[in-house]
N, C-alpha and C positions, 0 to 999 in steps of 0.2 A: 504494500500500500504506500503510495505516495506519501513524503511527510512535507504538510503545509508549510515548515517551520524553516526551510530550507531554499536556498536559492538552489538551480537544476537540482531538484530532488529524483531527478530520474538518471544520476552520474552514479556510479558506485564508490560508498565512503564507508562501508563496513571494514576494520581490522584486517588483515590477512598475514599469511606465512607461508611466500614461496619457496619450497625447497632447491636446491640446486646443487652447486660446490661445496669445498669445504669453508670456502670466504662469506661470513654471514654480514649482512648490513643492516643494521637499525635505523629505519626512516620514521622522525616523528613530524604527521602538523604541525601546523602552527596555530593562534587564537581563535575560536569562530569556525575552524574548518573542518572539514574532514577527512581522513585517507586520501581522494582522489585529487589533493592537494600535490601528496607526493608519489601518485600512482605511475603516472606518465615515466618519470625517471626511474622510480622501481621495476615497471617493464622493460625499461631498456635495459639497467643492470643484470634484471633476471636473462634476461635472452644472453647474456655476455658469461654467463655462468654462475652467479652470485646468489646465492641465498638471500631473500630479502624479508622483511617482514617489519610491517607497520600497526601499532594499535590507534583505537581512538581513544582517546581521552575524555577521561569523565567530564560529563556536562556537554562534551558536543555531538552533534549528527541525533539529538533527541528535539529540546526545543529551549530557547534561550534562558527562560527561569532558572532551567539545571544547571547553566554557567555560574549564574549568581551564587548558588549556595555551594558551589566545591573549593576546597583549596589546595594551593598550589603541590600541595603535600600530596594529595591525591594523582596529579599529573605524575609524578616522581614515582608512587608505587606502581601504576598501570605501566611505564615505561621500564621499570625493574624487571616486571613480568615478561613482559616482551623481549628483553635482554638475556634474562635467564634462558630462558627458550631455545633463542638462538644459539649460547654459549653450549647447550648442551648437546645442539645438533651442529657445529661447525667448530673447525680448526683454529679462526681467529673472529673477532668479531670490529667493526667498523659501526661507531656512532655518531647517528648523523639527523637532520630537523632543517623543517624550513621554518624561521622565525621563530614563533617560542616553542616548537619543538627543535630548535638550534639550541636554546636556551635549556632542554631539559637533555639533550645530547652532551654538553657542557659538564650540566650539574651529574648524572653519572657516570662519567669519564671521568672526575674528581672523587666519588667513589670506588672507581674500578679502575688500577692501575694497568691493571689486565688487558684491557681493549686494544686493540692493536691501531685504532686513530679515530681521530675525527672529523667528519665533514659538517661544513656550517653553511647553508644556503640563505642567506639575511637573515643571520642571528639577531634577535630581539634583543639583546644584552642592555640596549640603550635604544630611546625612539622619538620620533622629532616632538615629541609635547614639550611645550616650556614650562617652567616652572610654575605659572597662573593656571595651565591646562591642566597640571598634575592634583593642583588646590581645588580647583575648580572640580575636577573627578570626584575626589573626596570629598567636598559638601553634597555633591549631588547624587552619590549612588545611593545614601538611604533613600531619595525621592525620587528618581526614576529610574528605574527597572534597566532601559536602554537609550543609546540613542543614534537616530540612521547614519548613514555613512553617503557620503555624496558619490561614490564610488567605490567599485568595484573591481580591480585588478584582474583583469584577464578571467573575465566576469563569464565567458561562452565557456570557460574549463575549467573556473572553480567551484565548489562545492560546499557549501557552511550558512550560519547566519548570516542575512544582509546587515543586519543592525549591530551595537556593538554592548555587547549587556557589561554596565557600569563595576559591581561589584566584583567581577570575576577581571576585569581589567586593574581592578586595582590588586589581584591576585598576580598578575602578569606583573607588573611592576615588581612587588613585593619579592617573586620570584627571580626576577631578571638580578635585580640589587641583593639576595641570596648565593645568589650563582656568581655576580662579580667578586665577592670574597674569597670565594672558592677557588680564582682563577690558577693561581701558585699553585694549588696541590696539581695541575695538570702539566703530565710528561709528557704524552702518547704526540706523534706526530698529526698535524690540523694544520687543515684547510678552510678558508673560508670565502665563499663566492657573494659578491653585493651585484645588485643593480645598479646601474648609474641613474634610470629613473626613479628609483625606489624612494616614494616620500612618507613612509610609514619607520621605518628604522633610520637611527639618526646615522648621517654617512660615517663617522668618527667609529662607528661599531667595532669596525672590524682590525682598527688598530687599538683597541679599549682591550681585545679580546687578544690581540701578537703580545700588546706589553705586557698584558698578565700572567700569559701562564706561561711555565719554564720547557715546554717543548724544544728542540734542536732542530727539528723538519717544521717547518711552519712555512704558510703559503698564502697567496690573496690574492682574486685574482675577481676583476672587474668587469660584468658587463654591459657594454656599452647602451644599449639599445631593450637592458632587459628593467621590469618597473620590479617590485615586493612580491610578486610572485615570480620565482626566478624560476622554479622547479615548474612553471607551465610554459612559459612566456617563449616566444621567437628563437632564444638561444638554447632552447635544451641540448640541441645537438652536442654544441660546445662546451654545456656542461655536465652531460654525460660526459665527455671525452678527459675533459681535464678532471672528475671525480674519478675516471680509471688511472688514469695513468698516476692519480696520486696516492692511490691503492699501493700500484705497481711497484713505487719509491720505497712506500713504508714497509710492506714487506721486504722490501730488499734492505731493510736495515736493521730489520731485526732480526 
């Protein structure tokens, strides 16, 4: 049954776990979305050999209320889940998010020494709200529920709420400034891909994200033409291409 609550509710955003090789990769959404956020680039990696698997995340692909009342705590255990999974069916595992599943790819890769790296598709770590926007969030979530978005990112191939429910964003914040603490305890070699249009994550992200953690392989790489949905948008080709071959590095260094 179609769910009202959803922009294209007729895209697939259910969970999955493709088996493949023994190289497993962890794709998480990002805020608002679901699966089909990072489906596209999980089908190309599956076909290349790679084990993939993505959860959803509590409060999304149901109806926006549910965003309100979860916490970020809860993103963190669902993604555990999904990780163990993988660890138990693969040789090495790669954790990876577009946006604030960039942010929860971060936060257990700071957990798990183990992981053999990370991929970051517009890490949430930081995002263009000024400091009156952030205030402004906080008076206003006890009294509205949500509120619209003027747009949609690559709106024919994404999948989630159109609206932006208040509380569960201040969840997102709360989480991202969790996870910037965290940055040091992360070794594993990371990558991270931005948009040049992307006016939702602050562009400064992804050097917030190189000077923190103490990695040796570290990467960044821009593109040009692509907005906040980078894992749908015009360049997947290319960034399918530069996620493999950054694969390809980090096992050869370990």
């Amino acid at each position: 049954m179609s769910n009202p609550h959803l922009h294209n509710p007729h895209l697939e955003g259910d969970p999955f776990f493709w088996k493949a090789g023994p190289i497993g990769i962890f794709l998480s959404h990002g805020y608002t979305a679901t699966t089909a956020e990072v489906r596209l680039l999980a089908r190309e990696l599956h076909e290349r050999g790679f084990s993939v698997a993505a959860p959803l995340l509590p409060g999304h692909g149901t109806k926006p209320e549910d965003l309100n009342r979860v916490r970020w705590h809860d993103w963190v255990r669902a993604g555990e889940e999904t990780y163990q999974e993988l660890r138990k069916n693969c040789q090495h595992v790669f954790l990876g998010g577009e946006s604030m599943g960039g942010v929860l790819a971060l936060y257990l890769a700071s957990q798990h020494p183990e992981a053999a790296g990370i991929l970051l598709y517009a890490p949430a770590i930081r995002l263009t709200m000024s400091s009156l926007d952030i205030v402004k969030l906080y008076f206003g979530a006890p009294f509205i529920t949500q509120v619209d978005r003027s747009a949609l990112d690559c709106a024919d191939k994404w999948q989630g709420y159109p609206g932006l429910p208040l509380k569960g964003a201040i969840q997102l914040l709360r989480f991202a400034s969790a996870t910037r603490a965290r940055l040091a305890r992360i070794h594993q070699p990371l990558m991270v891909l931005q948009g040049r249009l992307d006016v939702t994550v602050a562009p400064e992200a992804g050097e917030i994200i190189l000077n923190g953690v103490s990695s040796s392989l570290k990467e960044q790489h821009w593109m040009e033409n692509s907005n906040h949905a980078i894992t749908l948008d015009q360049e997947l080709p290319q960034v399918t291409e530069l996620t493999i071959s950054f694969i390809q590095k980090a096992l050869a260094q370990s």
